[in-house]
N, C-alpha and C positions, 0 to 999 in steps of 0.2 A: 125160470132162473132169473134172479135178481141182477140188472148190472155189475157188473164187478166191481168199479170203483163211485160209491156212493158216500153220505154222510157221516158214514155213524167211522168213530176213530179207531185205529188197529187198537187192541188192547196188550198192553207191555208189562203182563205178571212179572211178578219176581221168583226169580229162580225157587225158593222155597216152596212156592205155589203149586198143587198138584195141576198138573197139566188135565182139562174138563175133558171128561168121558166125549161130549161131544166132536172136542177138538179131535181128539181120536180118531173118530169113525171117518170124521170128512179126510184126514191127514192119509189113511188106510184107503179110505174110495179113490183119495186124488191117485196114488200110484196104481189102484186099479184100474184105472182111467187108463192112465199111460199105458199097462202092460196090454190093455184092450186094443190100443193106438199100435202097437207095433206086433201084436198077433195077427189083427186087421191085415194090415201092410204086408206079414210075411205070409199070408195066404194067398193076399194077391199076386203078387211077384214071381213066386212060387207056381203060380197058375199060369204064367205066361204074359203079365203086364208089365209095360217098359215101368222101370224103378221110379224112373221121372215122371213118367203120367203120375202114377201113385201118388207123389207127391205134391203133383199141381191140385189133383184132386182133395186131396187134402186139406192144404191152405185154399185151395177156392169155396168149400166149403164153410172154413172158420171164417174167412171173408164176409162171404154173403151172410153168417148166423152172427157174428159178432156185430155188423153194421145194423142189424135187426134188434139189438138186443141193446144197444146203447143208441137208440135210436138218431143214425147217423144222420137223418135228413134237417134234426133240430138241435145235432150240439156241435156249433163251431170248434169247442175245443180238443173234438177229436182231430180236427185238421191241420191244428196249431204244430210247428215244430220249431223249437229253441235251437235247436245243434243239428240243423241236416246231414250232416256230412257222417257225422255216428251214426243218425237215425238208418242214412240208409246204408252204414256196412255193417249194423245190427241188422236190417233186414235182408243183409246178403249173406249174412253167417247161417241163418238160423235153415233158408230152405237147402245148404249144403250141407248141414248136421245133419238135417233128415234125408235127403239124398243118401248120404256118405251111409249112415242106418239102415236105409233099406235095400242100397246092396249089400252091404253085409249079411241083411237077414234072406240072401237069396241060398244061402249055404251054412251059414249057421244056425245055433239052436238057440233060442232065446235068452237060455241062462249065458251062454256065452256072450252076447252082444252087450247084455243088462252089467253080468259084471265087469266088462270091460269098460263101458260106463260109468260104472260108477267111483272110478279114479277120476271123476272131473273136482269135485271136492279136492282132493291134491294138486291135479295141477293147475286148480283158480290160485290155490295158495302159492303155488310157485311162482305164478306168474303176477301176482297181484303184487309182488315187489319191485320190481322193475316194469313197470305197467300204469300202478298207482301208487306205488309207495308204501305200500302196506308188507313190509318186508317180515316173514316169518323168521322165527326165532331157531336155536338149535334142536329143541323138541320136534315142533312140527316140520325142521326140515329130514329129523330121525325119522319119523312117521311116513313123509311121503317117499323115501329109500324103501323105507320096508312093503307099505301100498304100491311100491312098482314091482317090489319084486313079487307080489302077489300076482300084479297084471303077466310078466314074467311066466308065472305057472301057468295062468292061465291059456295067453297065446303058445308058450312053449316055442320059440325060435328053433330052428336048426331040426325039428321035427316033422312028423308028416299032418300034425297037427295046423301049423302055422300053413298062412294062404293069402291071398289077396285079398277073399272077405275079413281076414284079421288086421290086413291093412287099413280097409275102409272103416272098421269100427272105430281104430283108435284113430283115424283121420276124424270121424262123427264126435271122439270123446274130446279133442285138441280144440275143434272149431267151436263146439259147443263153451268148452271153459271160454274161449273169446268171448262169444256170445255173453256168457255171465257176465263178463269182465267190464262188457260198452255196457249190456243193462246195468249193472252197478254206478257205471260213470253219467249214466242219463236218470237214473232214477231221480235224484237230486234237481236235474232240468224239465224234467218235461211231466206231463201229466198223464194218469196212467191208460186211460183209454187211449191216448195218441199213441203210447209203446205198443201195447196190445193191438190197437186196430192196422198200423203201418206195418208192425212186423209179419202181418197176414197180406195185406197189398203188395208190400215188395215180393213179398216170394209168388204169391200169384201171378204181378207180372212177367217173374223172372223166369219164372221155368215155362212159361204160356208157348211160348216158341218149340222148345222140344218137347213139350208137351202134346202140342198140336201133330207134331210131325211124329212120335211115337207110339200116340196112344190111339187107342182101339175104343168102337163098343162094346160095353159089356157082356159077357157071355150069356147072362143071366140077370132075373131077376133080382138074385139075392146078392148077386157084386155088383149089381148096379148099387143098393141100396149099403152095400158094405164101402165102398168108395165113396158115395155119401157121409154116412156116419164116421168116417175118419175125422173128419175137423172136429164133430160132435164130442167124439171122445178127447180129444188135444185139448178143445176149447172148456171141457168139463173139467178137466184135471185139473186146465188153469184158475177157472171159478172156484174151484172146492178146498184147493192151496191157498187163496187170497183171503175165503171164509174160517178154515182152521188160521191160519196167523190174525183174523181178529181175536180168535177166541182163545190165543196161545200166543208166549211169545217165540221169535224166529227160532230160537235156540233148541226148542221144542219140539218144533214141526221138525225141524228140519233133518231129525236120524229118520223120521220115517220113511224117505225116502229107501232106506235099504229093505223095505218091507217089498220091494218091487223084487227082488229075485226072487222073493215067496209067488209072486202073483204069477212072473214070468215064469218062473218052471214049474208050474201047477197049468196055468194054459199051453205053455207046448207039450206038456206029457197031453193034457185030454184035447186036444186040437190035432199034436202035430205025431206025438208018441213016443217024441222024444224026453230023454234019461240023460242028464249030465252026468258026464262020468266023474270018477272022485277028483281030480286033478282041477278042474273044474270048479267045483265044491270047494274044494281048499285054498286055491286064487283067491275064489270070491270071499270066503271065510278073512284071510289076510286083509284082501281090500277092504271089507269092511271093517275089521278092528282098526284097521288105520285110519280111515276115516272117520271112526268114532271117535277118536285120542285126538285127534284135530279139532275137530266141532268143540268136545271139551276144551280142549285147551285154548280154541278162541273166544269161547262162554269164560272161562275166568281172566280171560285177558279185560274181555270189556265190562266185567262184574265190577276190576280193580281198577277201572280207568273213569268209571262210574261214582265210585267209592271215593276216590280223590278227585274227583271234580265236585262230588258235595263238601270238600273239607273235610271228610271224616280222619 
């Protein structure tokens, strides 16, 4: 695996441009990456491991393979930081998102967590107004009304459906848009091994404490090696997303991300055996049209801001 942030420059097609076969496969493996990362996780947990070990192990993993892979002992610039103070509550969000995720996957079914997730698209946009300034328009605030009521179906309040794991999800989906929100406000400042490599450090060091105090030896050989490979697959998704948007631009990449309920309730039916019920399905159905109607309509916001900054 090539370092992630190297020379060659993202490539910025134009919309007209077919999006290359290639871009595809990598944009399809990176969510299969992810849905690998939290099948991982919910078999652990499920099997009797504190939430937080799981997650120490995790990022201690993308730790020690990422500082290996950007050969941390010969580039000062991974250690450079322009804005600490973001840097490190970007690195305090991120090991709580997954926290917040892997309890939730201690009782939920995959398709449910994934689509609850995937309202983070909504509310980056909600929040990207009073946050950065980037205030959505009437459309997309129609859009994320109708993507909550999707989330709505899905948790189903007032039911026997709704739970504490439904809590912790959409606590993982809320923290997570932050998360997007500071890496958007630092990608501008800092370079991207230093985002990548710190956001793996702080949560390492963060959780190391109840980490230590709750976690066990592994039962086995094969969760020893499964609690390994957690960071493997986190750190993969994030390589193979960096590789499809050279080969694509953002606006592109970025619907595949709902290819991950595909992945996710295809691994919990032959993993776990669970069947998302329809209610379920139709949440996730809503959330994603609404997130699709967003992404488009901030692809022609910047097509047209584009357009008149060439004069045209």
């Amino acid at each position: 695996m090539d370092p992630i942030p190297d020379s060659r420059p993202a490539r910025h097609d134009v919309d007209r441009e077919a999006m290359p076969a290639a871009a595809m496969v990598l944009a399809l493996c990176t969510f299969m990456f992810f849905a690998a990362l939290d099948t991982g996780a919910k078999y652990l947990v499920t099997a009797g491991y504190a939430a937080v070990f799981v997650v120490w192990c995790r990022f201690l993993s993308h730790s020690v393979i990422s500082f290996v892979i950007f050969q941390g002992w010969r580039q000062a610039d991974m250690y450079r930081m322009q804005n600490r103070p973001l840097q490190i509550l970007r690195g305090m969000l991120l090991p709580l998102t997954t926290l917040f995720n892997f309890l939730a996957l201690r009782e939920l079914q995959l398709a449910q967590t994934v689509s609850i997730f995937l309202s983070v698209p909504m509310i980056v946009t909600a929040l990207a107004g009073p946050l950065l300034g980037e205030w959505a328009g009437p459309r997309r605030w129609a859009a994320i009304m109708v993507g909550f009521i999707g989330v709505l179906i899905v948790v189903r309040p007032g039911t026997d459906v709704f739970s504490y794991s439904i809590i912790w999800s959409i606590m993982a989906a809320i923290t997570h848009s932050l998360y997007s929100i500071v890496t958007r406000k630092l990608a501008m400042q800092e370079n991207q091994m230093s985002l990548v490599f710190y956001s793996s450090i702080f949560a390492t060091v963060l959780m190391a404490p109840p980490a230590l105090i709750y976690g066990q030896m592994p039962n086995s050989v094969f969760e020893f090696a499964l609690l390994a490979c957690l960071g493997v697959f986190g750190l993969s998704g994030h390589a193979l997303l960096v590789k499809a948007s050279r080969l694509a631009s953002a606006s592109k990449v970025a619907p595949f991300i709902y290819s991950q309920i595909l992945w996710m309730t295809a691994l919990g039916y032959l993993v776990f055996g669970d069947v998302p019920d329809l209610w379920t399905m139709v949440g996730a159905a809503v959330i994603c049209l609404s997130g699709f109607y967003i992404m488009n309509r901030e692809r022609q916001i910047a097509r047209r801001a584009r357009l008149l900054a060439a004069g045209r």
